[in-house]
PDB file of N, H, CA, C and O in Angstrom:
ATOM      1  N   UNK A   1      -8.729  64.142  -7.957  1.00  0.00           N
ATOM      2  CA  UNK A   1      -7.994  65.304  -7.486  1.00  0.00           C
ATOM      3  C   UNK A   1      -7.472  66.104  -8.671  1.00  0.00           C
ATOM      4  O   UNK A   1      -6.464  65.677  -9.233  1.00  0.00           O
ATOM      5  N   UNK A   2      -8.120  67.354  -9.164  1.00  0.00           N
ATOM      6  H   UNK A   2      -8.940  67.701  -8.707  1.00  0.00           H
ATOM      7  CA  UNK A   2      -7.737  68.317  -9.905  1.00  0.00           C
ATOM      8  C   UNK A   2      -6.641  69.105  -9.531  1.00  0.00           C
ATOM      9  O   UNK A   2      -6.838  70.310  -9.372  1.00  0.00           O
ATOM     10  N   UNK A   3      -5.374  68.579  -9.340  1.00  0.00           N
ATOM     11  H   UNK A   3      -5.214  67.600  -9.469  1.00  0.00           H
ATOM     12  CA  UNK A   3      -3.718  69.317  -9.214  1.00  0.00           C
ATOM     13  C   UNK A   3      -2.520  68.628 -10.072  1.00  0.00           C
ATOM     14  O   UNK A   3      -2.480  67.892 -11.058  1.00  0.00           O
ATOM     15  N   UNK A   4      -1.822  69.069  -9.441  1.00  0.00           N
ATOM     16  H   UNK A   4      -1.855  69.667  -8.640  1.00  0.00           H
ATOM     17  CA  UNK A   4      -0.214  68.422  -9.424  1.00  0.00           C
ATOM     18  C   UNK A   4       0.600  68.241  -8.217  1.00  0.00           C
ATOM     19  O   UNK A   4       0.688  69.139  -7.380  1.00  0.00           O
ATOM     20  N   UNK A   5       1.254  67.009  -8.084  1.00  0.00           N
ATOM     21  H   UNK A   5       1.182  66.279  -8.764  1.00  0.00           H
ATOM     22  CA  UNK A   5       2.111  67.251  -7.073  1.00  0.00           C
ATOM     23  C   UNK A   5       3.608  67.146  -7.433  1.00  0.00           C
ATOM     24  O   UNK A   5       4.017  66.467  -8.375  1.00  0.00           O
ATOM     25  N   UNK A   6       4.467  67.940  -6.530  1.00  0.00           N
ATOM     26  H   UNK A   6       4.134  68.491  -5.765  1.00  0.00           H
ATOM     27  CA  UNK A   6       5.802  68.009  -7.282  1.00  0.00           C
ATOM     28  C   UNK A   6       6.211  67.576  -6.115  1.00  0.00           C
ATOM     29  O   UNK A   6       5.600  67.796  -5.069  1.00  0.00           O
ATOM     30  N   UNK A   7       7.630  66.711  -6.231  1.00  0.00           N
ATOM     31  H   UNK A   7       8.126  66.532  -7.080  1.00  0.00           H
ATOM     32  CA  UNK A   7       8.378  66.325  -5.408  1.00  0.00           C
ATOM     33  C   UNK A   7       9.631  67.077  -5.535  1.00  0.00           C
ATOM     34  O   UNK A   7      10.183  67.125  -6.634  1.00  0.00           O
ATOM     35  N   UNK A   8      10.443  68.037  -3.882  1.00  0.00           N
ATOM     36  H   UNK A   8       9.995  67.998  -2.989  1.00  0.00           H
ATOM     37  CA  UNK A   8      11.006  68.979  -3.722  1.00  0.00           C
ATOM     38  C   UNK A   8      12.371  67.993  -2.946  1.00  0.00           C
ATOM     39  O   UNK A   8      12.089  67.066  -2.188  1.00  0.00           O
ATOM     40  N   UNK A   9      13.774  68.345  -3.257  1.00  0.00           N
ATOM     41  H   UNK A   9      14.003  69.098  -3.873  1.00  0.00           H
ATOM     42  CA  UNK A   9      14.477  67.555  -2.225  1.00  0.00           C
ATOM     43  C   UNK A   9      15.276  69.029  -1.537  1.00  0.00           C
ATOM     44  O   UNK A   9      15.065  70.183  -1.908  1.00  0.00           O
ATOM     45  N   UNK A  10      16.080  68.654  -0.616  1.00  0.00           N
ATOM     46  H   UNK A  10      16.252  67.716  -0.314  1.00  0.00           H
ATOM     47  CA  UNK A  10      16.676  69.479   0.463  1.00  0.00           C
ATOM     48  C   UNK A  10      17.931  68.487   1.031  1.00  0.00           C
ATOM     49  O   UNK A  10      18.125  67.272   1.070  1.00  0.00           O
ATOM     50  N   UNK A  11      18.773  69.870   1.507  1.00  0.00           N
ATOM     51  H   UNK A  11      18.615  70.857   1.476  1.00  0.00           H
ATOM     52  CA  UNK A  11      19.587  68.560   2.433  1.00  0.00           C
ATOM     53  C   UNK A  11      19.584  69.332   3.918  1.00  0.00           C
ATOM     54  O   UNK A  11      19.580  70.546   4.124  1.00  0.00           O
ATOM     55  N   UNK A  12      19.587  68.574   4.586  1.00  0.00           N
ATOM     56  H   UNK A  12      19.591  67.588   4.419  1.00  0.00           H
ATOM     57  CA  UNK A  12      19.064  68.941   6.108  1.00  0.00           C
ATOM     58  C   UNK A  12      19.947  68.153   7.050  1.00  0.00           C
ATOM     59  O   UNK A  12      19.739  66.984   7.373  1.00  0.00           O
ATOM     60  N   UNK A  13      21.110  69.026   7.522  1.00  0.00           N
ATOM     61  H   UNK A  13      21.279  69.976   7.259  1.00  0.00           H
ATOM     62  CA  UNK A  13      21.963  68.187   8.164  1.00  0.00           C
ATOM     63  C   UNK A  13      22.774  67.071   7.996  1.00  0.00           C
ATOM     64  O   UNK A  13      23.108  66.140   8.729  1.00  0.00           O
ATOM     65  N   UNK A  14      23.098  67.516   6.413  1.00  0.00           N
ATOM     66  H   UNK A  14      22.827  68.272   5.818  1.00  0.00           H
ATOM     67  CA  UNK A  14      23.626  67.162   5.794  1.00  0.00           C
ATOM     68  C   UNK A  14      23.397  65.562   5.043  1.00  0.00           C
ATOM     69  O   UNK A  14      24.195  64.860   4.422  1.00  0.00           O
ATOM     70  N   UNK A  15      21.979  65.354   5.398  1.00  0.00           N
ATOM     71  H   UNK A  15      21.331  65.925   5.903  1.00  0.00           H
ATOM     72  CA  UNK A  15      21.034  64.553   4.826  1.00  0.00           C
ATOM     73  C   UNK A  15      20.251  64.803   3.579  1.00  0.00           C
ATOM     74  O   UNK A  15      20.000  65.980   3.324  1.00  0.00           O
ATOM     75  N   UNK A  16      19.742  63.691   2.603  1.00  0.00           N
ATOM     76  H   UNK A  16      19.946  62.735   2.811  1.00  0.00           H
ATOM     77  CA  UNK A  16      18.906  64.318   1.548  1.00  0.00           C
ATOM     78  C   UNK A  16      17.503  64.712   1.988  1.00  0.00           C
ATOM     79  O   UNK A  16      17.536  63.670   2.642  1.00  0.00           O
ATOM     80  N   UNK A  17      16.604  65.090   2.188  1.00  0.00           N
ATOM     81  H   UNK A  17      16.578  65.937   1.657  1.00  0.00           H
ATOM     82  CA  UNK A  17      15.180  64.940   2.450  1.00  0.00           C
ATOM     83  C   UNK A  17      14.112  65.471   1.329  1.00  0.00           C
ATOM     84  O   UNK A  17      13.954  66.583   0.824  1.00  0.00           O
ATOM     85  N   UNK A  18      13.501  64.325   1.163  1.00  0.00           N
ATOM     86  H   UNK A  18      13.630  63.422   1.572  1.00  0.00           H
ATOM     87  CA  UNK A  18      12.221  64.947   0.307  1.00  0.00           C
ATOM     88  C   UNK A  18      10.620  65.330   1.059  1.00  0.00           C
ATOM     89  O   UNK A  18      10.201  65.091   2.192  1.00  0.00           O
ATOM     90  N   UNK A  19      10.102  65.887   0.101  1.00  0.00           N
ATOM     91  H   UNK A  19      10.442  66.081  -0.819  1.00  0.00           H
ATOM     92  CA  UNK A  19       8.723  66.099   0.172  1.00  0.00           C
ATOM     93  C   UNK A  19       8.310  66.540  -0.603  1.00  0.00           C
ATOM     94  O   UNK A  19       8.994  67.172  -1.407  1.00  0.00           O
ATOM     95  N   UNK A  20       6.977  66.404  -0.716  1.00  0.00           N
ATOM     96  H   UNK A  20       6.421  65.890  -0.063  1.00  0.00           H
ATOM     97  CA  UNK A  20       5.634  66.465  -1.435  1.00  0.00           C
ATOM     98  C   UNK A  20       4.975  67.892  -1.491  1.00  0.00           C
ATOM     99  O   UNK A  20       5.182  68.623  -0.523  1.00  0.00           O
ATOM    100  N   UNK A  21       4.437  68.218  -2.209  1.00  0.00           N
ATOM    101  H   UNK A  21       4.269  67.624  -2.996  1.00  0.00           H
ATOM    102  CA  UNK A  21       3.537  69.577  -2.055  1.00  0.00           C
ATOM    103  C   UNK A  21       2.654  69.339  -3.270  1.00  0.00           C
ATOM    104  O   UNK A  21       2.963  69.173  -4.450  1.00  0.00           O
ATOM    105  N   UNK A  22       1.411  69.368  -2.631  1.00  0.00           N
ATOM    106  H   UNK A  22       1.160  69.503  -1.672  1.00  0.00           H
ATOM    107  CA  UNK A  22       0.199  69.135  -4.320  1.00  0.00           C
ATOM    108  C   UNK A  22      -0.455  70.588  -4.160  1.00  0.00           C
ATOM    109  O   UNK A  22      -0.433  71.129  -3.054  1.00  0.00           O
ATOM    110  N   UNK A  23      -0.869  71.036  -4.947  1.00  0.00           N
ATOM    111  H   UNK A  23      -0.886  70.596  -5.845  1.00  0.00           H
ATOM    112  CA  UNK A  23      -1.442  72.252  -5.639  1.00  0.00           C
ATOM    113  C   UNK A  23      -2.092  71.930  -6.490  1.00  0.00           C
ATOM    114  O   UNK A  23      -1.971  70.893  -7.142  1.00  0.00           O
ATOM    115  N   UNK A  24      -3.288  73.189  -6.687  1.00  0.00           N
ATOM    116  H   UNK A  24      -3.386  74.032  -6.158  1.00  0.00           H
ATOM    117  CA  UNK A  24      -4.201  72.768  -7.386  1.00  0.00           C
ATOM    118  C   UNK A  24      -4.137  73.623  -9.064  1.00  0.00           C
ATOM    119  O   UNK A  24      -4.832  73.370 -10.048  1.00  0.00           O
ATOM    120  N   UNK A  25      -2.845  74.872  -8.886  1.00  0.00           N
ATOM    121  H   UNK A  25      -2.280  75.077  -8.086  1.00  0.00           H
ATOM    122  CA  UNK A  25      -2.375  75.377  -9.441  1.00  0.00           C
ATOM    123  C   UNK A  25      -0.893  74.759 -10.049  1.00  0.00           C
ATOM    124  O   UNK A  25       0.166  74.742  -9.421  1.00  0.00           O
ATOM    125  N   UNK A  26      -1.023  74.462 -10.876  1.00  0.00           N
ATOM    126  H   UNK A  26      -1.883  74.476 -11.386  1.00  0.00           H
ATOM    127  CA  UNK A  26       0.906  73.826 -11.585  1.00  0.00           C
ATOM    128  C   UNK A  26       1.675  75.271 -11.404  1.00  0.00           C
ATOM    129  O   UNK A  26       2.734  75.273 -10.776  1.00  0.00           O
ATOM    130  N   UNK A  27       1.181  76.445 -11.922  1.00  0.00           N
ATOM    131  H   UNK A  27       0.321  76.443 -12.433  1.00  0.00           H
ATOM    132  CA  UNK A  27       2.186  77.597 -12.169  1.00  0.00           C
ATOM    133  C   UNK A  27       2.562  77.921 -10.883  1.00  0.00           C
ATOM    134  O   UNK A  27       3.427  78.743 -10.582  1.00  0.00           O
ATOM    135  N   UNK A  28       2.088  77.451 -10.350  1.00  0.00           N
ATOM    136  H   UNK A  28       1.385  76.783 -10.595  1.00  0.00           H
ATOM    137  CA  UNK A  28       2.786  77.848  -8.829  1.00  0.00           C
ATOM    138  C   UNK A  28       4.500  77.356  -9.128  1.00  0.00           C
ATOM    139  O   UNK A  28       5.528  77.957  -8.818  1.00  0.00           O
ATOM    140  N   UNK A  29       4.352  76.246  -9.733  1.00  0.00           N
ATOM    141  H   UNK A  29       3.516  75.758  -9.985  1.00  0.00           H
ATOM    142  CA  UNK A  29       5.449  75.280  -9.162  1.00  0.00           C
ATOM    143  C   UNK A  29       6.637  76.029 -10.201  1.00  0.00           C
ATOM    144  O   UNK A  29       7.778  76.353  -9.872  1.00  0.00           O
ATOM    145  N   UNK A  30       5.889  76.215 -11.747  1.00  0.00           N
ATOM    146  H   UNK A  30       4.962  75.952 -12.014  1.00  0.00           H
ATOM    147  CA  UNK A  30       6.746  76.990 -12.444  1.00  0.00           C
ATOM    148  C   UNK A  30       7.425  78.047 -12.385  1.00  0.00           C
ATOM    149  O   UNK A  30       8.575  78.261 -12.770  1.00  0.00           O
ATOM    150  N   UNK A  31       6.478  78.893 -11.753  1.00  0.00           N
ATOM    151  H   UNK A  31       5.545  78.719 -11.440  1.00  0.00           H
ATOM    152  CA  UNK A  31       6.755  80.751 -11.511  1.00  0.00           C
ATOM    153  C   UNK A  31       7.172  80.720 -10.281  1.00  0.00           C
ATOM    154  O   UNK A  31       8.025  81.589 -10.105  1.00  0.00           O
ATOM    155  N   UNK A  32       6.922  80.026  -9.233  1.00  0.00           N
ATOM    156  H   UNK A  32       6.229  79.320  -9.376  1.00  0.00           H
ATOM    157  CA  UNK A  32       6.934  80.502  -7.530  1.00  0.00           C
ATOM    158  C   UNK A  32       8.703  80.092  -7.413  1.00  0.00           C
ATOM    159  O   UNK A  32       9.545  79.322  -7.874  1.00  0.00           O
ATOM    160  N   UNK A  33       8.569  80.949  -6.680  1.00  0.00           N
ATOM    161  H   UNK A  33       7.885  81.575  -6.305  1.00  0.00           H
ATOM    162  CA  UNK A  33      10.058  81.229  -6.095  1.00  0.00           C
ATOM    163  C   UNK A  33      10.640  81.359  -4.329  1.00  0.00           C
ATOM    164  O   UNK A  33      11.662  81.884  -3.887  1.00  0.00           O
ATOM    165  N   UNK A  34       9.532  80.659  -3.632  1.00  0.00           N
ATOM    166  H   UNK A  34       8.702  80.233  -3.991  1.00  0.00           H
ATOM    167  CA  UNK A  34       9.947  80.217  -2.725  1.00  0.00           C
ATOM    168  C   UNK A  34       8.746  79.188  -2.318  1.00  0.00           C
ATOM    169  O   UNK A  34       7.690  79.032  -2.931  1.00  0.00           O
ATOM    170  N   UNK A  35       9.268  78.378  -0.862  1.00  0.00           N
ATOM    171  H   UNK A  35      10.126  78.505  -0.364  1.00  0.00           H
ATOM    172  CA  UNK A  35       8.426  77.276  -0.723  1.00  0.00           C
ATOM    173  C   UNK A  35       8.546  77.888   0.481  1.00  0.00           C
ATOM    174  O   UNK A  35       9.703  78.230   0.724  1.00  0.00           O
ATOM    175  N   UNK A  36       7.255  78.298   1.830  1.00  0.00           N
ATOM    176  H   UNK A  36       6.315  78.020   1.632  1.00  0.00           H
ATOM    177  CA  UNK A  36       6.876  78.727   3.000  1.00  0.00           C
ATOM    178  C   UNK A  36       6.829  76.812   4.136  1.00  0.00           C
ATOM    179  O   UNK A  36       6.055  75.894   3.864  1.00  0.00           O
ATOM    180  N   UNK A  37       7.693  76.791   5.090  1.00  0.00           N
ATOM    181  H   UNK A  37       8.321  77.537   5.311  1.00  0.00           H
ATOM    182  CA  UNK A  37       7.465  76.110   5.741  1.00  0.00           C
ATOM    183  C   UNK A  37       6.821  76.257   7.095  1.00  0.00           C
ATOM    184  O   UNK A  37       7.005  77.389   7.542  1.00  0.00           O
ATOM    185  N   UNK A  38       6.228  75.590   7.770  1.00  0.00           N
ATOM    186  H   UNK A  38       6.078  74.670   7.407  1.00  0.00           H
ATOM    187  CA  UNK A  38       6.254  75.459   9.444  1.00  0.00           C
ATOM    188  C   UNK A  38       7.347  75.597  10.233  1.00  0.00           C
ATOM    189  O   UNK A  38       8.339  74.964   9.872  1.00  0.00           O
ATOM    190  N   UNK A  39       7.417  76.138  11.038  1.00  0.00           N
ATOM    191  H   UNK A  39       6.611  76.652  11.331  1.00  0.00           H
ATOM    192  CA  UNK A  39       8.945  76.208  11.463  1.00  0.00           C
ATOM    193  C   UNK A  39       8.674  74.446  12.904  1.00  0.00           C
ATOM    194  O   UNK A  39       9.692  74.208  13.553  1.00  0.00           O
ATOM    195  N   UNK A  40       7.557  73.602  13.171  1.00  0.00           N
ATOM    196  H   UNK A  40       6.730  73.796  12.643  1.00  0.00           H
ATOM    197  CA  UNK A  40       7.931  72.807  13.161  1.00  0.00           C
ATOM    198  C   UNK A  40       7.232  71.388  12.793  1.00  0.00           C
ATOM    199  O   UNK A  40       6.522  70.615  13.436  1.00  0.00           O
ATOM    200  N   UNK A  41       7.917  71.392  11.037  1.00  0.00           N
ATOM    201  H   UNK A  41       8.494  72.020  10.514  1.00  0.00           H
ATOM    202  CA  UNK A  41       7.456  71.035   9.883  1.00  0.00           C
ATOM    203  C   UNK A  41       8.649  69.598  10.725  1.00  0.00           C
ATOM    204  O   UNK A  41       9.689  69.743  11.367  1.00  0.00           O
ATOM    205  N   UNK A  42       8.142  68.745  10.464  1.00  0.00           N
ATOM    206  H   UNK A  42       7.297  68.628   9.943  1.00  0.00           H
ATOM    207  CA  UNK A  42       9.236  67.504  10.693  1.00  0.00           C
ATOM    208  C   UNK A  42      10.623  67.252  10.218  1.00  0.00           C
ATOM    209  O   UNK A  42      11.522  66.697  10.850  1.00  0.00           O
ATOM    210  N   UNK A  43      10.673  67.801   8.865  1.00  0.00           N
ATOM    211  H   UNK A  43       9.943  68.252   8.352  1.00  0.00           H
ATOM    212  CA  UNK A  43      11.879  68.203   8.247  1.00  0.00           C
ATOM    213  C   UNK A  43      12.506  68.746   8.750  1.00  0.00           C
ATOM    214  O   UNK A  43      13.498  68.033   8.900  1.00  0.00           O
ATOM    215  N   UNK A  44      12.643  69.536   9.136  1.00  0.00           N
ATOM    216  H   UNK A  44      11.838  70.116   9.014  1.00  0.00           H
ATOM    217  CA  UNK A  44      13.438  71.036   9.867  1.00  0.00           C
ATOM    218  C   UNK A  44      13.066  71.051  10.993  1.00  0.00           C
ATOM    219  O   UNK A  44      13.740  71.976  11.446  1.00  0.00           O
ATOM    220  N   UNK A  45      12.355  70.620  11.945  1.00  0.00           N
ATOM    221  H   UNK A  45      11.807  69.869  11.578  1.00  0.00           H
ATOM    222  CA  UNK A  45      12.430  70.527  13.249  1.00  0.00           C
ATOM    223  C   UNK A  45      13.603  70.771  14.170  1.00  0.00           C
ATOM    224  O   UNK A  45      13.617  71.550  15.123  1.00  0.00           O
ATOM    225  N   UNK A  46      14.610  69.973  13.740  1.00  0.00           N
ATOM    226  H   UNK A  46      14.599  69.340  12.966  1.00  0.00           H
ATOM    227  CA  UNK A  46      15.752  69.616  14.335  1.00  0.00           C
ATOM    228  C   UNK A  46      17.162  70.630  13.894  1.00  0.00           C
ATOM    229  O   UNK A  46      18.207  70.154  14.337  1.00  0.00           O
ATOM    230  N   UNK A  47      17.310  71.706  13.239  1.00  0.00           N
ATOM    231  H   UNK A  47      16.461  72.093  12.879  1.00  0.00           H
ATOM    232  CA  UNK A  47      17.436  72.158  12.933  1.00  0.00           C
ATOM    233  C   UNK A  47      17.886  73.363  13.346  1.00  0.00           C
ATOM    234  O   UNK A  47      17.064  74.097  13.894  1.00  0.00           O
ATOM    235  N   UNK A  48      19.372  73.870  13.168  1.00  0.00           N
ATOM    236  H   UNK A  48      20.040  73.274  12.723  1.00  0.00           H
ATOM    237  CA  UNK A  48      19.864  75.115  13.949  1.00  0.00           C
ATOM    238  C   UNK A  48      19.662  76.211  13.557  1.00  0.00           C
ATOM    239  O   UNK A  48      19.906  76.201  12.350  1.00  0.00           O
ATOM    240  N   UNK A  49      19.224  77.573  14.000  1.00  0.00           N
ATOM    241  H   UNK A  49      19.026  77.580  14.981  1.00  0.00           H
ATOM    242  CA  UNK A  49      18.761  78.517  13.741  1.00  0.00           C
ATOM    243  C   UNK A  49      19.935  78.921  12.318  1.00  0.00           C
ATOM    244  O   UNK A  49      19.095  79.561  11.686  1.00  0.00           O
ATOM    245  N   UNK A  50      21.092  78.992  11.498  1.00  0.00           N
ATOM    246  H   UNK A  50      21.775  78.473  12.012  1.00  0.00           H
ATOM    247  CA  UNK A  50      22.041  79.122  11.027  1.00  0.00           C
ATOM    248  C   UNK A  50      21.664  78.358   9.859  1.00  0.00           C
ATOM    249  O   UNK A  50      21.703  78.760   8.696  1.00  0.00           O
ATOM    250  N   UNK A  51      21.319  77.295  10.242  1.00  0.00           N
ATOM    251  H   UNK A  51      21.286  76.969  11.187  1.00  0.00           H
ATOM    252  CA  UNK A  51      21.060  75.834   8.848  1.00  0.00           C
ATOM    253  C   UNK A  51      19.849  76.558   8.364  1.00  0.00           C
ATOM    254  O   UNK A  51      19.896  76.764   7.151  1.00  0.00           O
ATOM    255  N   UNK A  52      18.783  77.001   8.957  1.00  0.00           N
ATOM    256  H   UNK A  52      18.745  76.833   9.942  1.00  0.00           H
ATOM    257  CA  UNK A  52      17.311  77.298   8.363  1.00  0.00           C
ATOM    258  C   UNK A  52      17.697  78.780   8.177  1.00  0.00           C
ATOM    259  O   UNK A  52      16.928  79.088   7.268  1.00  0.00           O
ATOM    260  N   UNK A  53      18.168  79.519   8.369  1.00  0.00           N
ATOM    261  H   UNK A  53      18.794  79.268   9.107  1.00  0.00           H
ATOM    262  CA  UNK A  53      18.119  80.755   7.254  1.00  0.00           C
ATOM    263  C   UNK A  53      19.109  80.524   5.868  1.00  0.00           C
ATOM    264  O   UNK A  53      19.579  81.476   5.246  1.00  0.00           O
ATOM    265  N   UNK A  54      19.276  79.486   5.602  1.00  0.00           N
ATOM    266  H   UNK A  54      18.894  78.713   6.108  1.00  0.00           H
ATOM    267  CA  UNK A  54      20.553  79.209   3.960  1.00  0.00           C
ATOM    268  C   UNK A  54      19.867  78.035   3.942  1.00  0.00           C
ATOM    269  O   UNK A  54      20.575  77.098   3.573  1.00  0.00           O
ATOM    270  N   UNK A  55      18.592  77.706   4.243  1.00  0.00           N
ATOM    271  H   UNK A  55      18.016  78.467   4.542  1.00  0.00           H
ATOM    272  CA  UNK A  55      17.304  76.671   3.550  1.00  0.00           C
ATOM    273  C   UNK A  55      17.238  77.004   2.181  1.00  0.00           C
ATOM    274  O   UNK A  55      16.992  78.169   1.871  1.00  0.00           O
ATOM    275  N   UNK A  56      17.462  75.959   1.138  1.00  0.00           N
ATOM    276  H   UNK A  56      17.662  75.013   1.390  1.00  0.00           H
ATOM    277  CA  UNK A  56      17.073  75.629   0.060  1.00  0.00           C
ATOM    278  C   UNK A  56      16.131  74.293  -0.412  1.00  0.00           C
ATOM    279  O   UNK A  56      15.755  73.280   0.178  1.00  0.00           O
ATOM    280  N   UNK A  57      16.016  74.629  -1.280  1.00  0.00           N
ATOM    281  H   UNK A  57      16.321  75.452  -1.759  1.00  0.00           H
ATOM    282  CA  UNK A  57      15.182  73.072  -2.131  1.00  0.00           C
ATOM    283  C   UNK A  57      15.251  72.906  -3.600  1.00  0.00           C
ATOM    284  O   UNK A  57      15.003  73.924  -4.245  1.00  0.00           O
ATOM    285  N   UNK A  58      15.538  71.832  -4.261  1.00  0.00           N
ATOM    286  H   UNK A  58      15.740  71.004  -3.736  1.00  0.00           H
ATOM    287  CA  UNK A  58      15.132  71.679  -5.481  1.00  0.00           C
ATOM    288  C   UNK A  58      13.871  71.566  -5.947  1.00  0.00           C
ATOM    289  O   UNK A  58      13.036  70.807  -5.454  1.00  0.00           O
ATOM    290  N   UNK A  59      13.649  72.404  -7.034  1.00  0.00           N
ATOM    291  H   UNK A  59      14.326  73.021  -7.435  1.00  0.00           H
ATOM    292  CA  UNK A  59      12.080  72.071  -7.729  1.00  0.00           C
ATOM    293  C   UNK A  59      12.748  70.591  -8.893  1.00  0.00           C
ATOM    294  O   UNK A  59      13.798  70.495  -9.528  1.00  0.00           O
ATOM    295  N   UNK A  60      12.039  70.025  -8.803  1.00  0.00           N
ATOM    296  H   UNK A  60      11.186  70.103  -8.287  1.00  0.00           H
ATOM    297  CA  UNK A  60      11.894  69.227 -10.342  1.00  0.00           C
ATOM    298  C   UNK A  60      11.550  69.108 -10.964  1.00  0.00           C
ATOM    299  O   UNK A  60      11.585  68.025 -11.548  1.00  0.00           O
ATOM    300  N   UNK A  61      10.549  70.735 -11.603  1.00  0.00           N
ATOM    301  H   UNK A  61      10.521  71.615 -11.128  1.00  0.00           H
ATOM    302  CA  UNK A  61       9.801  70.711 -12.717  1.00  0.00           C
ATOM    303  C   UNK A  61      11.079  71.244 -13.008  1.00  0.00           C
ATOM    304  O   UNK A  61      11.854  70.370 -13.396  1.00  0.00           O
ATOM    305  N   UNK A  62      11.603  72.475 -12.949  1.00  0.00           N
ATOM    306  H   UNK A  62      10.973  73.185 -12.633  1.00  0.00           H
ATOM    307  CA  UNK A  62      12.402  73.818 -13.492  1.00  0.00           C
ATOM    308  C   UNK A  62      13.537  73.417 -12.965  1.00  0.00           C
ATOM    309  O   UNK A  62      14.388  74.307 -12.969  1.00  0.00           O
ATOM    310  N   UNK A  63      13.898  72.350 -12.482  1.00  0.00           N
ATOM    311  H   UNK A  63      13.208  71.627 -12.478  1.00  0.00           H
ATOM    312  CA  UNK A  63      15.545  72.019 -12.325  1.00  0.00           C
ATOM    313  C   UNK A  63      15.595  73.460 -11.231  1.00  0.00           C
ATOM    314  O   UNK A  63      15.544  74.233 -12.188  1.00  0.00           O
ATOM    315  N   UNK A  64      15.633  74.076 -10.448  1.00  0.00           N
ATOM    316  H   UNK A  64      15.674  73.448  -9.671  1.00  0.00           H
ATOM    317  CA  UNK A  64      16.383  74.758 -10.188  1.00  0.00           C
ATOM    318  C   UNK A  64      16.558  74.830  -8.472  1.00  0.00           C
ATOM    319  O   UNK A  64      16.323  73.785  -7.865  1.00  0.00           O
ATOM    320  N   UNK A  65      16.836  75.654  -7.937  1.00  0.00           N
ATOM    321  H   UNK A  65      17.027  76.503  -8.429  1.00  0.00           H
ATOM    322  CA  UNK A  65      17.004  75.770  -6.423  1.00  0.00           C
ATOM    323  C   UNK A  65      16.128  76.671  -6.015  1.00  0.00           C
ATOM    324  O   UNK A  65      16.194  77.682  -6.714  1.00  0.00           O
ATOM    325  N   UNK A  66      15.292  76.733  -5.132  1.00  0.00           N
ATOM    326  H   UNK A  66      15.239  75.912  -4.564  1.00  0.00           H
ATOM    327  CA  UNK A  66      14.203  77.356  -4.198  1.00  0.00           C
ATOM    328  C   UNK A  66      14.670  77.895  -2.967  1.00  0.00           C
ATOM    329  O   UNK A  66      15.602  77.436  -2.307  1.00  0.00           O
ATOM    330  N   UNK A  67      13.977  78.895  -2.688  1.00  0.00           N
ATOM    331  H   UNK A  67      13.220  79.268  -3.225  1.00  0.00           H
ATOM    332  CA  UNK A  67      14.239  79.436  -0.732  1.00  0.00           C
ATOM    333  C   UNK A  67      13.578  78.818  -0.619  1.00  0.00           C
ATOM    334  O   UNK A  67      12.837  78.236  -1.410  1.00  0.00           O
ATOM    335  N   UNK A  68      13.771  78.788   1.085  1.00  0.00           N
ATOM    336  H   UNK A  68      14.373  79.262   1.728  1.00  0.00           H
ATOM    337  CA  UNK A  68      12.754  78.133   1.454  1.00  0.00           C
ATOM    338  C   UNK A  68      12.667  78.582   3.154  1.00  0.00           C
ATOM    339  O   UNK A  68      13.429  78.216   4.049  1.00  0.00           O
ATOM    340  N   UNK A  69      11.599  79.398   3.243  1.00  0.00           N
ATOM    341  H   UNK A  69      10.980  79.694   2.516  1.00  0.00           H
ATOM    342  CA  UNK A  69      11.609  80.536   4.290  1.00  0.00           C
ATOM    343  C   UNK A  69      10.548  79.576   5.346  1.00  0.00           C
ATOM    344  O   UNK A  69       9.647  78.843   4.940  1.00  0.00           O
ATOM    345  N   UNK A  70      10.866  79.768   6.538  1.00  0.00           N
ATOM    346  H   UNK A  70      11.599  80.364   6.867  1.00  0.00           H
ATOM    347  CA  UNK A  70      10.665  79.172   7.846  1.00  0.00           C
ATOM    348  C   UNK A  70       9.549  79.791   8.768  1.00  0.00           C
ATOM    349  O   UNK A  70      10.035  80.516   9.637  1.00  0.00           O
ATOM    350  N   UNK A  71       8.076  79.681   8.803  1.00  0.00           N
ATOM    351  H   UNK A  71       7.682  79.091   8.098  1.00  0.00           H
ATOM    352  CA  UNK A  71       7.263  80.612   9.666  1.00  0.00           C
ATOM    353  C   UNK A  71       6.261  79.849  10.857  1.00  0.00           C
ATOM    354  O   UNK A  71       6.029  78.640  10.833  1.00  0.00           O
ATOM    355  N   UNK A  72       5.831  80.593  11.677  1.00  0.00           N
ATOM    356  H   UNK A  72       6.019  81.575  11.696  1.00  0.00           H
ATOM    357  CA  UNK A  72       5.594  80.400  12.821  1.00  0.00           C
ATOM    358  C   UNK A  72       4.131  79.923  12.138  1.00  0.00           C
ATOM    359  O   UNK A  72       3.849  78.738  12.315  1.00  0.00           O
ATOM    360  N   UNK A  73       3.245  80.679  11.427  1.00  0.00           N
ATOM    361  H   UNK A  73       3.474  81.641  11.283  1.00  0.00           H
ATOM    362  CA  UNK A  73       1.641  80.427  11.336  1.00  0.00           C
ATOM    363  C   UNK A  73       1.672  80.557   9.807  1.00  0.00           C
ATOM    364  O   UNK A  73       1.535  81.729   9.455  1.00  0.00           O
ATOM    365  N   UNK A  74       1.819  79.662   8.778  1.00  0.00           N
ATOM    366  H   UNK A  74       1.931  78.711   9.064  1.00  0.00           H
ATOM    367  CA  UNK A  74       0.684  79.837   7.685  1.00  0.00           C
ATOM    368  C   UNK A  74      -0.670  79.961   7.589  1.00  0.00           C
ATOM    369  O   UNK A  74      -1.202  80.084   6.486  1.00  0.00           O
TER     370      UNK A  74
END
């Protein structure tokens, strides 16, 4: 497998939650500035309309905090 995978955490109801995302591109993980979910991604499933628009995530390449925007069809 020609990628990277980065492991992203979140807190979700006031829980930690991780996940995975592999790419076949790394600069994604460097440059990109948001992470696109399913709106019913297992993570966030459960989830009040209020909690998922102030969705964040940590990257752990770049230390930093991510959006993390909620959609019906990728």
């Amino acid at each position: 497998c020609n990628g990277i995978v980065v492991n992203f955490h979140m807190n979700v109801s006031n829980k930690q939650r991780g996940f995975d995302v592999w790419s076949p591109d790394p600069y994604k993980f460097i440059h990109g500035q948001c992470i696109i979910m399913k709106k019913d991604n297992i993570i966030i499933k459960d989830m009040t309309l209020d909690d998922i628009q102030n969705l964040r995530c940590f990257n752990s390449i770049t230390k930093r905090e991510m959006l993390v925007f909620v959609a019906d069809n990728i």
